[in-house]
Every structure is written in structure tokens, then in C-alpha cells.
N, C-alpha and C positions, 0 to 999 in steps of 0.2 A: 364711657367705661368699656362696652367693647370695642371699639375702636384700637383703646390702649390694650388691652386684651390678646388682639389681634394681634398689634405690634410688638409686645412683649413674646409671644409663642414665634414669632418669624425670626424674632434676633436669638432664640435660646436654642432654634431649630437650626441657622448660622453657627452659634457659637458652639454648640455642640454637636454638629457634621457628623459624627462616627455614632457617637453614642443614638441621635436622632436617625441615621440612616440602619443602624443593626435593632430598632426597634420596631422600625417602620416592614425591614426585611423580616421579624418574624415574626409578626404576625399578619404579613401580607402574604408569608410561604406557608401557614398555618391557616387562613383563611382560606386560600383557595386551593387546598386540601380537603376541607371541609364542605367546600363551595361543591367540590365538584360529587363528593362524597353524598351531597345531599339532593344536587339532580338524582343519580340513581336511586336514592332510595322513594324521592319523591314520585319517578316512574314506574317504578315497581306497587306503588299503593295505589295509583292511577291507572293502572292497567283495567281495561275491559267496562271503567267505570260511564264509558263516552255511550254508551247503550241507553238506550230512551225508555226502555221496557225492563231494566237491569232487576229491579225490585220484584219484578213476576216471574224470571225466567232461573231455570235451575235443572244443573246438571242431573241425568239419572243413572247415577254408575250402578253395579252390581257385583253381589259376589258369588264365584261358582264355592260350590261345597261339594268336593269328592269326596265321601268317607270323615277322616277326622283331615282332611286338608282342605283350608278356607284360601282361595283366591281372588282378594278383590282386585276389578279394575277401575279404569274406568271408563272405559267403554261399555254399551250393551250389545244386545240382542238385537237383531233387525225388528223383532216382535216386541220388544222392550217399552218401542214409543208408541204404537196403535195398541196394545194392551194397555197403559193410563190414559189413553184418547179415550178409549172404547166405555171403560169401568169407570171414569169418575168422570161428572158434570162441570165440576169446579176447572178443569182443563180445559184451556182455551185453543190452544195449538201443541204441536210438536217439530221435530226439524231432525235429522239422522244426518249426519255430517262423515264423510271415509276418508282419510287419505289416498290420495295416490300419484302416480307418474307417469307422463306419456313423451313421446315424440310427437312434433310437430314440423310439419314441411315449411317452407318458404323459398319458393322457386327450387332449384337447387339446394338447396340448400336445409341440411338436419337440426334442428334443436327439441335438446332433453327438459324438461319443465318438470319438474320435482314436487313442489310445492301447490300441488291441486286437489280440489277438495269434489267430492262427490255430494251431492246434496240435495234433500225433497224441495219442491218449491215452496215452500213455507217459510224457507231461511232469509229472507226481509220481510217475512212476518213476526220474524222475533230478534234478529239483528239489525241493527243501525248500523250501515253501512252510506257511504255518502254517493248516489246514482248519477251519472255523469247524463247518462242514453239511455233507452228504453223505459220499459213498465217493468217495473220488478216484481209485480203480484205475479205476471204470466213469464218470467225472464226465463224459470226452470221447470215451467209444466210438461214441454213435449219433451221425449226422445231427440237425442240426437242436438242438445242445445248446449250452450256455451257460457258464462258471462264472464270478460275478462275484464282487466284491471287497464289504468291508464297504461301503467310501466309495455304490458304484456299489446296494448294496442299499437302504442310505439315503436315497439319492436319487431312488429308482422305487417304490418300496414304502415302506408306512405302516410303518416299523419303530420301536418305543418307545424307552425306555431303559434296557427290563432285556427287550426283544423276544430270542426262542429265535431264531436263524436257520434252524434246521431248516422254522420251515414255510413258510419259501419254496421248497423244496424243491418241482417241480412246477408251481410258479410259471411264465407266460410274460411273454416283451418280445416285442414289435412291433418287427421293422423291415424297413423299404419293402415291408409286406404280409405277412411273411414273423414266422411265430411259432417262437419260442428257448426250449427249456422249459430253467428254472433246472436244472440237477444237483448244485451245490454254490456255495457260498462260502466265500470265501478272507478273510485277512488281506490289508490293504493290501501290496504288497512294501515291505520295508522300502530306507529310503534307499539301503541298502548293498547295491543288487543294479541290477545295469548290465541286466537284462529289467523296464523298465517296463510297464506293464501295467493297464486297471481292468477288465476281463473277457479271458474266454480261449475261444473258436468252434473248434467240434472241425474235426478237416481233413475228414472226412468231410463235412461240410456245404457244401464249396464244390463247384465241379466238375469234374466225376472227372478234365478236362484239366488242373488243378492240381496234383492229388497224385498222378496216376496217375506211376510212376518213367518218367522222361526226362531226358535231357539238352540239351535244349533252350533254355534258359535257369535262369541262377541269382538266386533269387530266395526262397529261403529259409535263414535261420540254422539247421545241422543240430548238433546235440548227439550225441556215441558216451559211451555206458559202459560202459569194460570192466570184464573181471571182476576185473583185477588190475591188480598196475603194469607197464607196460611202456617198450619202448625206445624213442623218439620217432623218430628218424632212422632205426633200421631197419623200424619198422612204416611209416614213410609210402613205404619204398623198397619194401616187400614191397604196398602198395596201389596204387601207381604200378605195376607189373611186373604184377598180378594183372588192369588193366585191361586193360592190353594182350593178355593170353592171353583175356578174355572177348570184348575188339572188336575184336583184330587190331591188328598191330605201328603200322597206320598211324591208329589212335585214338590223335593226340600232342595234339588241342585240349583234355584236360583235364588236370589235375597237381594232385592231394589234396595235403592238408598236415593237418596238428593241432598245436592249441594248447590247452597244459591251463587247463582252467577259469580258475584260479586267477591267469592270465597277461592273459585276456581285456581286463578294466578298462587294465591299466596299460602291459603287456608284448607291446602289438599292434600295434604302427605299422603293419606290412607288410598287415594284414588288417583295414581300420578296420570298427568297426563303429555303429550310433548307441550314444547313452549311455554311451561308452568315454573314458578320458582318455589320458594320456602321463604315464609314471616321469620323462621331463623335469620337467615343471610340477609334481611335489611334491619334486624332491629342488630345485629351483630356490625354490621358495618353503619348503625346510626350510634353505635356506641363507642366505634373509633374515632367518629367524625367528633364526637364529644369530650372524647380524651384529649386530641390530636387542639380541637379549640383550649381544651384546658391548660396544656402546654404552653400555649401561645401567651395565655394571660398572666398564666404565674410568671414567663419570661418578662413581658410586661412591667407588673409589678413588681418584681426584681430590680431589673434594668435600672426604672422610677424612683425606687426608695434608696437604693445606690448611691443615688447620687442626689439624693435629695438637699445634702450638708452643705451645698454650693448653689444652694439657692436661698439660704436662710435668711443671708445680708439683705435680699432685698426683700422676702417678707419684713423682714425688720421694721425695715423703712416704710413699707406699705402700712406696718402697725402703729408705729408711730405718728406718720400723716394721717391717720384715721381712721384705714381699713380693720374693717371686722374679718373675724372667721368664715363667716357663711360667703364673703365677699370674693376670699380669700381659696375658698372651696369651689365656689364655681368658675374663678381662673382658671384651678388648672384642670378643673372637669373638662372648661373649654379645649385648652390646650393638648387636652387626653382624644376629646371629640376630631379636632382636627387631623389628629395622630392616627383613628383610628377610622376616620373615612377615607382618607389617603389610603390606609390601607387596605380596605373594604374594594377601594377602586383599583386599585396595583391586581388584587387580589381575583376581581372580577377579569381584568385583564390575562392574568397569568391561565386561569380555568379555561377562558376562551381559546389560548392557543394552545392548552392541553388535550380539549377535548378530545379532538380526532383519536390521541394518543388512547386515550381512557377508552374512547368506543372499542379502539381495535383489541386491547384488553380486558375489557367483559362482557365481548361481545354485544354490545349493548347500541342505541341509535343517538343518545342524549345531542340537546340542544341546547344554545343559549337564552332563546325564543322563551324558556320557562321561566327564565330566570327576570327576563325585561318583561314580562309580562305583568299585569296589575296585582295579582298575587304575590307573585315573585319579590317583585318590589317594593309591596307593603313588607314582604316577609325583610328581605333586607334593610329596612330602615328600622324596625324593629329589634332584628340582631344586632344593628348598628349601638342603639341608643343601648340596649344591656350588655354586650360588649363593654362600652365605653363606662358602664355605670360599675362591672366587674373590674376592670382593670383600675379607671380613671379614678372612683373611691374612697380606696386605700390612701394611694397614693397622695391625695391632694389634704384629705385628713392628716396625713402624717406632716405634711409640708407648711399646712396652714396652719396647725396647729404649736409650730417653734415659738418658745417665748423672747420679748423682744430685748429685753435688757440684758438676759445670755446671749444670744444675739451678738448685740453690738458689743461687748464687750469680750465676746471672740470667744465666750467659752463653751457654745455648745460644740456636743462630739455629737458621732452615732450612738444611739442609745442600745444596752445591752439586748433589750427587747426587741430593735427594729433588727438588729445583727443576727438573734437567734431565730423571728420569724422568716428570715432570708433563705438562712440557713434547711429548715424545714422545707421549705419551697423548693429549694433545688431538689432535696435529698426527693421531694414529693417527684418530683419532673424527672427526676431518673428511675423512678420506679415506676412510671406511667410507661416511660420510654423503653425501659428493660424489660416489662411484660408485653408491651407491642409486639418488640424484634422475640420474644418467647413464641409467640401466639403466632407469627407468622411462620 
């Protein structure tokens, strides 16, 4: 029975060349649309979740209060982080993270490095980071240290293609006069982490009016981990209150807050930070990639029920030798499944050589790598089979369901009902389509 199955879907896929290839084309242009639509959004919920300590750790922004103007950021105070070190037990560490920028020598030669982060050496006490070389407990304790990234070794240093990173270890960079001895190297961070970075300058090395605790200005990202889980709304009230007993009732210019980790990338409007996005912008484009599939299916079943009249002759025959409905129904479900991993696969293909395209366009690092991965690919067979159960459905109900003595004696037509639900369909698929091109 599948066998014949097979063979009937290969000769109707023959005999019907145009119709079978502009079916196959939209929803394989319609798939890998949505394909590529849902790496990004899939990246954007993944961000920063790669942290082994995620569940403990939590941003500490604050807001200044001038008078009746409230400024939150989300940055603090250099005093922000040893002030909840100091006052609650339940804190296990902290980490103060800067931005900044340097020159760096290499022979002759000048390069600008943008993307450098200042940082206490606690920050692989509470980031997961993947350590190529060195000890990263001691990588940022002294003055005057370094830890750079693969990219940023490679680029300073004669490193091979099978080079130990260890012996850069000790290793110095130059800059503006000033020597950084290497302590470790790290992995690039991975796309999925909102702290960019190609080296990390211990806080001790800047000076001592930087780190030393003040509340003078905010101007650095501060990190808390506790040792367990706690209440969010009454820990920030008990931080808030705690301020007050250490500087007196009328310290109102600062107000802590925390936002867990996990919240950072997507869940931060009030406390922007760089490299952060908005849950607007992926549930907003998880709701195109939804339409954009919806199109694809009503075209589908369109297409399908179209032309269904020229397949009845041989349900006919199929009814007459004996074939049931339900027999009837999983032909052309098959025939729908066929149709619709062809396109899955055309689909998979076309995303692959969009990619680069899409990176350069929102900016973004996406892979294929997510998609063949064991999730990925559970997640795709998954879409595959409800797809196929959306589309393929309708369709084979409507087909299986011809009666057989209309049938053979040549009188069935399209029914007023399949013509008027057509009908809607398109009118539906034009109004998906006209509020797209609106909205864009």
C-alpha cells in the first residue's frame, strides 16, 4: 500500500510539473523565511543563558533622584557593589565591569581595541567563560594584568595552528608606554552573551579614584551573587532601607534595584544597557515568522483544493476496488508529507545561503549549527509533521471524501462551499500580506 502510495504521488508530481513545482516554491520561500526568522529569535532568548551560576547572579542598577527628576540606569556606583557585599550575608560575591578603549603596539605597528572591559577579579567567579590558559581565580588580582581572547592572541602574537596557549602566559602588550602582562586566555564570548569583550584589564590597574567605593558617579556595570535564591522586591527594599541606616535618612539621591541575569538581554527596558535587546522585537518578529508560515499554508491549501476535481476519477476507482476514507486520507496526507519535506529541505537550504545576508542585516552572528543541532532538529520534524497536518488535512478530506457514482458518471463539479472557502483564503492571504507591507 505504500509502495503504491509512493508511486501514485511521483506520477501526480510528473503529471502535474507546474502546479507541483509553484507549491513546492511557496512554501519552501515561506519556510525559509520563517526558518531564518526563528534562528534569530531563538538567539535572542538564548543569550547569556550559557552561565552556570545564571539563577544566582543579578544585575544591580540604580536610580539617581535629583529633586522631582528620577534617572535610572543601569549602571552603578563603584560603592554599589562592596556596599551589598558589606551589608548582607546572603551575598556571595560581586564583579564591577567598565567599559573602555586602548592602543595597543605590535612592533611598529598601532592598533585601537575598542571592546575592553575593566574588571575586579571575581568576574570568573561569577561568569562562565570558557579558559583556554592560565588560573582565572588569580588572571585579574594584580595591577597591571591582562586576559585576552583567542581572536585578540592571534592577532599579537605569532600563534600556530595547533600553538599551546599556555606560553603566552607572561607574555606583555604595550600600551601608551604602559606593559600588561598576559595572565590568561579566554574563548571568544560566544554570540549569546550581551558582555562583549576581546580582553579584560584588572580594576586594580586603573586609578585608585576609579575603584576606590564612592558614590560619585555611576559608571560601572555591577554583578551580585548570591548564595541562593531570593525575593527580589523585598531584598531591594531591605537595600534601600539599609542605605539609609549607613548615610542617614537624607541619602534619597541613590535607589538599588536588581535584575536577574537571565532578564538582562531582553527583560530590561527600565535599565538599558549596551549590547541588550527588547522581548518587544522578538515576540514582534515571532509573530511575522507566524503569519509569513500562515501564508504559505492557506497558499497550500489553495493550490490543493483547486485542483482537487481532477483527481476524483481516480478516487473513484480507488472506492469502488474497495478503498475506504481513512485509506483515502492518509494517501494524500502522505503525498502532502512528501510535498512538505521537500520543502522543509529546499527551505533549509535557501536559509543557509541567506544567512550571511541576514547577519549583515541585523547585525546579528546566526548559525546553521542551531538548526542541525539535536534540538533544532527535533524542533524541525516537529514543524514538519504540523505543517503537513495544517496544510495536508483539509485538503485530503475534501479529496477523499468525493462520492463515487458522481464520480464515474462525470457529474461532480467544485462545490459551492469548497469555491467560497477558496475564496476567503485568498481574501485572508491578502490581508496578512497588506498589513505586513503596512507595518514595514
Amino acid at each position: 500500500m505504500l509502495s503504491n502510495f509512493y508511486k501514485t504521488a511521483l506520477r501526480v508530481f510528473l503529471k502535474q510539473k507546474a502546479h507541483s513545482l509553484i507549491n513546492i516554491a511557496g512554501l519552501s520561500i515561506g519556510l525559509a523565511a520563517t526558518l531564518l526568522i526563528a534562528l534569530f529569535v531563538v538567539q535572542e532568548f538564548s543569550t547569556d543563558k550559557f552561565h552556570e551560576k545564571l539563577e544566582r547572579v543579578y544585575l544591580l542598577p540604580m536610580t539617581w533622584h535629583f529633586g522631582e527628576t528620577d534617572l535610572p540606569t543601569g549602571s552603578n556606583c563603584s560603592a554599589g557593589g562592596p556596599f551589598v557585599a558589606e551589608s548582607f550575608s546572603e551575598v556571595e560575591d560581586y564583579v564591577r565591569v567598565s567599559g573602555t578603549s586602548r592602543t595597543f603596539s605590535k612592533g611598529s605597528e598601532v592598533f585601537r581595541e575598542d571592546n575592553l572591559l575593566v574588571c575586579d577579579s571575581s568576574f570568573f567567579r561569577i561568569f562562565t567563560f570558557e579558559i583556554l590558559a592560565g588560573n582565572p581565580d588569580k588572571a585579574l588580582a594584580e595591577p597591571q594584568s591582562i586576559v585576552i581572547t583567542k581572536s585578540i592572541a592571534e592577532k599579537y602574537f605569532d600563534v600556530g595552528q595547533d600553538a599551546t596557549f599556555h606560553e603566552l602566559i607572561g607574555e606583555t602588550m604595550v600600551s601608551a608606554g604602559k606593559l600588561f602582562n598576559v595572565t590568561a586566555v579566554v574563548e571568544d564570548p560566544p554570540v549569546t552573551s550581551h558582555l562583549k569583550f576581546t580582553a579584560l584589564i584588572s580594576m586594580s590597574s586603573m586609578p585608585q579614584d576609579v575603584w576606590e567605593p564612592s558614590w560619585n558617579n555611576s559608571s560601572m556595570q555591577t554583578y551580585v551573587l548570591f548564595q541562593g535564591p531570593i525575593d527580589v522586591p523585598s531584598t531591594v527594599d531591605r537595600m534601600n532601607d539599609q542605605l539609609k541606616l549607613r548615610y542617614g535618612q537624607d541619602f534619597t539621591a541613590v535607589e538599588l534595584d536588581l535584575v536577574r541575569l537571565k532578564d538582562v538581554y531582553l527583560n530590561n527596558e527600565k535599565y538599558p544597557l549596551p549590547n541588550t535587546s527588547s522581548i518587544k522585537h522578538a515576540k514582534i518578529f515571532s509573530g511575522i515568522a507566524l503569519l509569513i508560515l500562515v501564508i504559505a499554508v492557506v497558499n497550500y491549501v489553495n493550490l490543493t483544493t483547486a485542483r482537487s476535481v481532477e483527481r476524483a476519477k481516480e478516487v473513484g476507482v480507488r472506492k469502488v476496488m474497495g478503498a475506504h476514507q481513512p485509506d483515502l486520507v492518509r494517501q494524500f496526507l502522505g503525498e502532502s508529507f512528501i510535498t512538505v519535506s521537500m520543502s522543509i529541505a529546499i527551505a533549509t537550504g535557501i536559509a543557509a545561503l541567506l544567512i550571511p545576508l541576514f547577519n549583515s542585516l541585523t547585525s546579528r552572528q546566526l548559525g546553521m549549527e542551531t538548526i542541525f543541532s539535536q534540538h533544532g532538529l527535533a524542533i524541525l520534524l516537529v514543524s514538519g509533521i504540523t505543517i503537513n497536518l495544517l496544510a495536508g488535512l483539509y485538503p485530503a478530506l475534501v479529496i477523499s471524501g468525493f462520492h463515487p457514482i458522481r464520480v464515474l458518471k462525470g457529474k461532480l463539479k467544485d462545490s459551492h462551499g469548497g469555491i467560497q472557502l477558496r475564496k476567503y483564503l485568498v481574501v485572508f492571504q491578502f490581508c496578512i500580506s497588506i498589513g505586513l507591507v503596512a507595518c514595514t
